[in-house]
N, C-alpha and C positions, 0 to 999 in steps of 0.2 A: 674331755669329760666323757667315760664309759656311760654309754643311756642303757636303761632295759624296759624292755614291755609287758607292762603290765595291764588288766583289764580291768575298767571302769564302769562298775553297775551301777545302774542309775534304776533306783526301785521306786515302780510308780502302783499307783491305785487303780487296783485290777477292775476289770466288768464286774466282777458280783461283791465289791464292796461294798457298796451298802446294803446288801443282803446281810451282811454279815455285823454292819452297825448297827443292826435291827434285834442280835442276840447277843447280849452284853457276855451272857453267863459265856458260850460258846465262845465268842471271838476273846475273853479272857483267858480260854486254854488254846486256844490257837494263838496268842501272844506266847504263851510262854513257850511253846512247840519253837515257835519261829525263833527265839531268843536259844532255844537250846540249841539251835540249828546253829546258829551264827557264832556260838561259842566252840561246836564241834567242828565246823570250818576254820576257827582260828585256830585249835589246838591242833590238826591237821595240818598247821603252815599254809592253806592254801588263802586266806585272808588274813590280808593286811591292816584293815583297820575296816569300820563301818559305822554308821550311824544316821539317827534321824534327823528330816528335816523334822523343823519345828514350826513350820508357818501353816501348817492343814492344807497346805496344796497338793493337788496330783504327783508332784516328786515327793516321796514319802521318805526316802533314803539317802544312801550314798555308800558303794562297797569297792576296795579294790580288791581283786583277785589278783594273784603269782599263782598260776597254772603255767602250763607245758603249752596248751592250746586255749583260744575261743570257746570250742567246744566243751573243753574243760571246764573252765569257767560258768559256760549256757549249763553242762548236767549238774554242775554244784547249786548252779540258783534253781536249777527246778528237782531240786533236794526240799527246799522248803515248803513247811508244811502251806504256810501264808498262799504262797505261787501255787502250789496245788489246788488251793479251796478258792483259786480265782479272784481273793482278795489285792493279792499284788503283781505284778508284774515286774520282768527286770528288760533294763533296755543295756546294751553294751557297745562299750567303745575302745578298741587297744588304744592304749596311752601311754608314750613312753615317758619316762620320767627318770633323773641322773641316778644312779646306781647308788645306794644307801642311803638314801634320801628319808626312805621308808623302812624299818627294821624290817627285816627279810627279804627287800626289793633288791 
């Protein structure tokens, strides 16, 4: 079985989150900042899939990246406007996983 690696963002609830729970109106358009972000990474190919958790825990997310590099990966999550405004953070892990497992992987 051909494996490839792929990288695993684990997007957490940054330091000045709840700064930011504190301005419904604001962290409303920095939702959908972050939303447009996550669509222009996918139409880019460079994500594979994403999404929330749902239990209001410090893991907020879950994203695979197909990049060329780590790094690759790190400057696309700090593309986000979310990760910019210190609301989220991403944590990363290469993960290999069987080769078309994932459409694009």
């Amino acid at each position: 079985m051909e494996m490839v690696t792929v990288y695993l963002g684990l997007l957490r609830r940054g330091p000045r989150a709840a700064e930011w729970d504190e301005r419904p109106h604001e962290l409303e358009q920095l939702q959908e900042a972050h939303l447009a972000n996550i669509r222009r990474m996918y139409e880019i190919g460079k994500l594979l899939i994403a999404g929330p958790c749902t239990d209001n825990g410090d893991l907020r997310g879950v994203y695979v990246f197909k990049t060329e590099s780590l790094a690759e990966a790190e400057a696309l999550a700090q593309s986000d406007p979310s990760v910019q405004a210190g609301r989220l953070w991403f944590e990363f892990h290469p993960w290999m996983i069987p080769s078309g497992v994932l459409a694009g992987a």
